[in-house]
Structure formats: structure tokens, C-alpha cells
C-alpha positions as CSV (number, residue, x, y, z in Angstrom):
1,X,106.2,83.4,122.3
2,X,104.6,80.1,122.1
3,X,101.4,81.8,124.2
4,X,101.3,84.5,122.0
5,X,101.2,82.7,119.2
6,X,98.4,80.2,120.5
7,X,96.7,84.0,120.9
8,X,96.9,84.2,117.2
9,X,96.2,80.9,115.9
10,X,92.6,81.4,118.0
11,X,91.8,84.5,116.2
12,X,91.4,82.9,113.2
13,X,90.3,79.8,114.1
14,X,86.6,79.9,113.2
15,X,87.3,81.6,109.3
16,X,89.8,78.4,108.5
17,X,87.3,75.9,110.2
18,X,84.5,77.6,107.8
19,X,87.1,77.3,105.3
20,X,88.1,73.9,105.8
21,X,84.4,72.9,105.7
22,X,83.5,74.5,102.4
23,X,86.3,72.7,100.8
24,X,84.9,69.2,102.0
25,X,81.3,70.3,100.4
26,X,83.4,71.0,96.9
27,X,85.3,67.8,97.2
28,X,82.1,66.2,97.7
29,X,80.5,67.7,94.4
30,X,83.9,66.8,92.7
31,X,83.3,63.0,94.3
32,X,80.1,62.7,93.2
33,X,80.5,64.1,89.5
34,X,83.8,61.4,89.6
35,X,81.8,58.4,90.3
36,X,78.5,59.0,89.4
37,X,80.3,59.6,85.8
38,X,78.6,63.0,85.4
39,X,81.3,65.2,83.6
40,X,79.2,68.8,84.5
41,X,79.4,68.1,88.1
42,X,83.0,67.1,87.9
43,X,84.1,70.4,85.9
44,X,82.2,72.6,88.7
45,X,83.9,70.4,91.8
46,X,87.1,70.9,90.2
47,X,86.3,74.6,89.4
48,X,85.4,75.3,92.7
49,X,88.3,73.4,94.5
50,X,90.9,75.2,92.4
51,X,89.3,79.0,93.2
52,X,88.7,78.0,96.9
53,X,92.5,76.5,97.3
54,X,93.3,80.1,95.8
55,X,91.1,82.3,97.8
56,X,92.2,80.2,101.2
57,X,95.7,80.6,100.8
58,X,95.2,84.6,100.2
59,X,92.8,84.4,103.5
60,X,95.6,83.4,105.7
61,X,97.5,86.8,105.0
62,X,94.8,88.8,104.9
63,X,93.2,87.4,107.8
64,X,96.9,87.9,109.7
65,X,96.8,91.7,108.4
66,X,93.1,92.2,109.4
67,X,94.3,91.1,113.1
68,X,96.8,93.3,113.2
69,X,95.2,96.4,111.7
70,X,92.1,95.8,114.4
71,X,95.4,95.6,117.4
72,X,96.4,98.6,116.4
73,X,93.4,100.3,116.1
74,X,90.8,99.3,118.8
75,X,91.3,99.7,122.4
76,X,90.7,96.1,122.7
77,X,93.2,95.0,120.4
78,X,95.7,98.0,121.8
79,X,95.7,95.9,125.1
80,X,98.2,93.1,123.4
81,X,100.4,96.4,123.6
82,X,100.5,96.5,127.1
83,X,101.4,93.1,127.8
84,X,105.6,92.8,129.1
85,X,105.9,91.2,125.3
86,X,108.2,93.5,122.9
87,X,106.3,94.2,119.9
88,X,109.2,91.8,118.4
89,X,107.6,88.9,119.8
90,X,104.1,90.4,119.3
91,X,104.8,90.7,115.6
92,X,106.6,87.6,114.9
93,X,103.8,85.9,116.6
94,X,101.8,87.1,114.3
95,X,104.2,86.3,111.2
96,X,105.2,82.9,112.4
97,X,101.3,82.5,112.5
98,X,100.9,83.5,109.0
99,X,103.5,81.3,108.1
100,X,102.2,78.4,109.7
101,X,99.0,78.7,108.1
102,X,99.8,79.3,105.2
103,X,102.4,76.4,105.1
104,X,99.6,74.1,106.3
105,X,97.1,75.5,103.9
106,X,99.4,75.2,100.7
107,X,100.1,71.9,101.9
108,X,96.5,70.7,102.5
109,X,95.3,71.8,99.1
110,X,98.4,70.5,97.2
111,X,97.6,66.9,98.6
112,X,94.3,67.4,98.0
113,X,94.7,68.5,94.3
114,X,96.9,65.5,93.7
115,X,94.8,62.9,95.5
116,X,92.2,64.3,92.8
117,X,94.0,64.1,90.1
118,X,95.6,61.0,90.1
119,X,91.9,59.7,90.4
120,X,91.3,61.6,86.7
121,X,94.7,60.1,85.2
122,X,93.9,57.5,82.9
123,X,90.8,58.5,81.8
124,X,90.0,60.4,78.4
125,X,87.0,61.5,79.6
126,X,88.4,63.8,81.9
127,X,91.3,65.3,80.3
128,X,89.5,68.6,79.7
129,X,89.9,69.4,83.4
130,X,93.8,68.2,82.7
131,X,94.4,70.4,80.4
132,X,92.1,73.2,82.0
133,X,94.7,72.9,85.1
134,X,97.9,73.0,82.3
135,X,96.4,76.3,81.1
136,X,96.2,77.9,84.4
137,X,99.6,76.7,85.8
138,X,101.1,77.9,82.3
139,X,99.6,81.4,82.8
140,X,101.4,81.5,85.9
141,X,104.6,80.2,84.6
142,X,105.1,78.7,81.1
143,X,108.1,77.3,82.1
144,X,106.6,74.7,84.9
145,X,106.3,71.2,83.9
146,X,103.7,69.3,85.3
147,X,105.2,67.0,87.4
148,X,105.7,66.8,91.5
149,X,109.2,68.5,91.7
150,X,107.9,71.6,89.6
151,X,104.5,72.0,90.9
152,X,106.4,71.8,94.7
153,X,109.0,74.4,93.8
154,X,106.1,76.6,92.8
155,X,104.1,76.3,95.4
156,X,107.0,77.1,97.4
157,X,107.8,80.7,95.4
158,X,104.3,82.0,95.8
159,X,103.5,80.9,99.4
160,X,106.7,82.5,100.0
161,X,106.5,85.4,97.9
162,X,103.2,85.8,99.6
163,X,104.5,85.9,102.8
164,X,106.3,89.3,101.9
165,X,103.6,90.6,100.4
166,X,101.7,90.2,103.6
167,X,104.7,91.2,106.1
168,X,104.6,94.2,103.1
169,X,101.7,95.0,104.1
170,X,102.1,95.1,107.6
171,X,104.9,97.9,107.2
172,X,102.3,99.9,105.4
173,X,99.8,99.5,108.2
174,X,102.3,99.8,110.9
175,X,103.3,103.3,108.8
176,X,99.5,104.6,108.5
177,X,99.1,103.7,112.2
178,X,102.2,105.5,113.9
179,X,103.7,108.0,111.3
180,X,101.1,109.1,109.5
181,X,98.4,108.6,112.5
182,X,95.7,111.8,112.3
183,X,97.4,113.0,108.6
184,X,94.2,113.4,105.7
185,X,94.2,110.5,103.1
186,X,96.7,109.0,104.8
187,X,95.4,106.0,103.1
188,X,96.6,107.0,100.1
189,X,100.4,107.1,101.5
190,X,100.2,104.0,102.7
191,X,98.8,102.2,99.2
192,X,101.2,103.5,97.4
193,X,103.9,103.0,99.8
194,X,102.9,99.2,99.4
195,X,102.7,99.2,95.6
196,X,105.7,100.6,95.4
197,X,107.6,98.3,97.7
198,X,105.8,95.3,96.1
199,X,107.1,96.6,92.7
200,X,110.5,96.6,93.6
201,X,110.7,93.7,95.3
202,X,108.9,91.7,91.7
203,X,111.8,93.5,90.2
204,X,114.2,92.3,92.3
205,X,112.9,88.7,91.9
206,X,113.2,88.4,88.5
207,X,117.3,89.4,88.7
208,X,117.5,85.4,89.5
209,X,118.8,84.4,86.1
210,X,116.8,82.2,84.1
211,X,119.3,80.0,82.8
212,X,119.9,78.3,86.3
213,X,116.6,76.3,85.7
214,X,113.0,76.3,86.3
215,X,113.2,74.2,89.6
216,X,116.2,76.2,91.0
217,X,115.1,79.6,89.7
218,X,111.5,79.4,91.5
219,X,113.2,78.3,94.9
220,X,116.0,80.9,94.9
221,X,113.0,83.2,94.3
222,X,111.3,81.5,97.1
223,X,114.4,82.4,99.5
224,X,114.9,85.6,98.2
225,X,111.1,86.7,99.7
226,X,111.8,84.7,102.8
227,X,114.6,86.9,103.5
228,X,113.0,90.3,102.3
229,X,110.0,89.1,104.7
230,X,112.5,89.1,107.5
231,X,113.6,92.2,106.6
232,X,109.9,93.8,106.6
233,X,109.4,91.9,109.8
234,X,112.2,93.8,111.6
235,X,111.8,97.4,110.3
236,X,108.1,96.9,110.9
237,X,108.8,96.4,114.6
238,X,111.4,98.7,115.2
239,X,108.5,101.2,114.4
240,X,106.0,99.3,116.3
241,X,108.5,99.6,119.5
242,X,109.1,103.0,118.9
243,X,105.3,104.3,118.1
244,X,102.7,102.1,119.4
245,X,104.9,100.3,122.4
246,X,103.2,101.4,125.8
């Protein structure tokens, strides 16, 4: 396992080191616009360091699905297959992987964000970009307070509720690739197949009953897509074994 998932890891090496280093050029216009007290360059460093923190953490899934997808599908990739690994291991390489990276990347930007904001505190000046950040966290949940133990439990729901979309996703490639391999559109099937499953597992996420609290409510949800990302991860390589096994 731990071979297989150094395998990984390399595959998507290079896109987080160009990652990584397009973060330090942002941080760098947010450095300079901080102490060269030039409040346009400041809003564009944070601007930037806020979309690229998104956009990274939704690379490391979809970089995991796009290295799946290419296994399955290129004679190349179909070699992994023929390795004495079960497509268990081979697929919770590859979710493990995901997981690690996107543990790593949620928690890079998260001390990143509040080593940059803690320089802003204090400062009137600035507190358009405070306020800016209050908006966007209250879009994503009114009920967060902006304070460490809230802004942790959130993180924690959507990198986990991000990790079953992804492992989602792979039981919608895995499908296309092995069931409905050769059918017209079969594209089609498999989109829907992920809405669908996406949509009832939102449902099922918001049964957590509110009244438990914010803090508890957004890491029971957190818990609850851990668990229904296990549950992709085994029905998606049960088919695996049975389909695409050599």
C-alpha cells in the first residue's frame, strides 16, 4: 500500500508544486500592498489568495479523479491493473492520497489565511477585506462565527464533504468505465448518476438537527461524508474487482 501510494502522490506532484508556487507569488502581492500601505494591492493579494485556496483544494479531487479516469482508460494507466495489488488497495491508494492532500492543503491555506489576518487585525484601514471575508463565510453558512473553533469545524465539513463528492465521482467513472463501457452517451448516465447521488447525500446531511449547535452540527456532518466516502470507496471497488481486475 505504502508503494502504491508514493505511485500516487508522484502523479501529482508537479500541479501542487505549480500550485504551491503561485500561492507564494499572491502572498507576496498581499505582503507588499500590507507594508508598502497600498490598500489596492492588498484587496487583489487577498482576492487572489482566497480564490486560489478555493480552486487548490477542488484540484486535489479532481486531480485524484483525472488519475483514475486516465488508469482506467489508457493502456498505460491499465498496467496499475495488472500489478498482484487488488483494486482495494489500488483504489484506497488513491483515496487515502486524496485525503492526504487535501488534509494538507486545507491545512496550509487555513494557516496561511490566519497568519494574514492577524496581520490586518487592529487596523481600520483594512477592515473592508474583514468584512469582505465575513460576507463570503456567511454565504456559506450564516451560522459560523468568526472565530478559530468555527472556522476549523468548517473547514472540516467541506474538506470532508468533499472527499465524497470526489469518491462520488469515482463510482460514476468506475460505472461509465465497466458497466456502461461501449453504451452511446454513456456520459450522460454517469452525470446524472453523480447528481443524483450528490443530491441525496446534501439531503441526507442536512437531517443533522440544527439545534445541536453550529460547531457540533458542521462536524457530525463532517463524519457523516467520511463514512458515506467509505461507503463509495467499497462499492466502487467491488466493481473495479469485478470489471476492470486482470
Amino acid at each position: 500500500m505504502l508503494r502504491l501510494l508514493k505511485y500516487e502522490l508522484r502523479k501529482t506532484l508537479f500541479a501542487k508544486l505549480v500550485l504551491l508556487g503561485i500561492t507564494f507569488v499572491a502572498e507576496a502581492v498581499f505582503l507588499a500592498g500590507f507594508w508598502g500601505n497600498r490598500e489596492n494591492t492588498l484587496l487583489i493579494g487577498a482576492a487572489l489568495l482566497f480564490f486560489i485556496a478555493l480552486i487548490g483544494i477542488a484540484l486535489m479531487g479532481i486531480l485524484s479523479l483525472m488519475t483514475l479516469h486516465r488508469d482506467m482508460n489508457t493502456r498505460q494507466g491499465y498496467m496499475l491493473f495488472m500489478t498482484p495489488n487488488s483494486c482495494y488497495r489500488i483504489l484506497g491508494a488513491k483515496v487515502i492520497e486524496c485525503g492526504i492532500s487535501l488534509l494538507l492543503a486545507g491545512a496550509f491555506f487555513f494557516a496561511l489565511g490566519l497568519l494574514d489576518f492577524s496581520l490586518l487585525l487592529g487596523k481600520d484601514s483594512n477592515r473592508q477585506i474583514w468584512d469582505m471575508f465575513t460576507q463570503i463565510i456567511h454565504a456559506v453558512n450564516e451560522q459560523v462565527v468568526l472565530d478559530t473553533p468555527h472556522i476549523s469545524a468548517l473547514i472540516f465539513s467541506m474538506l470532508a464533504a468533499w472527499l465524497c463528492t470526489v469518491t462520488t465521482a469515482y463510482l460514476s467513472d468506475v460505472v461509465s468505465s465497466s458497466l456502461l463501457n461501449g453504451q452511446k452517451a454513456n456520459w450522460i448516465i454517469t452525470f446524472l448518476l453523480f447528481l443524483v447521488l450528490n443530491y441525496a447525500i446534501s439531503k441526507l446531511l442536512t437531517l443533522v438537527p440544527a439545534s445541536l449547535g453550529t460547531i457540533t452540527v458542521l462536524l457530525l456532518q463532517g463524519v457523516v461524508s467520511l463514512v458515506l466516502a467509505g461507503i463509495m470507496y467499497v462499492i466502487t471497488a467491488r466493481l473495479m474487482d469485478k470489471y476492470l481486475s486482470v
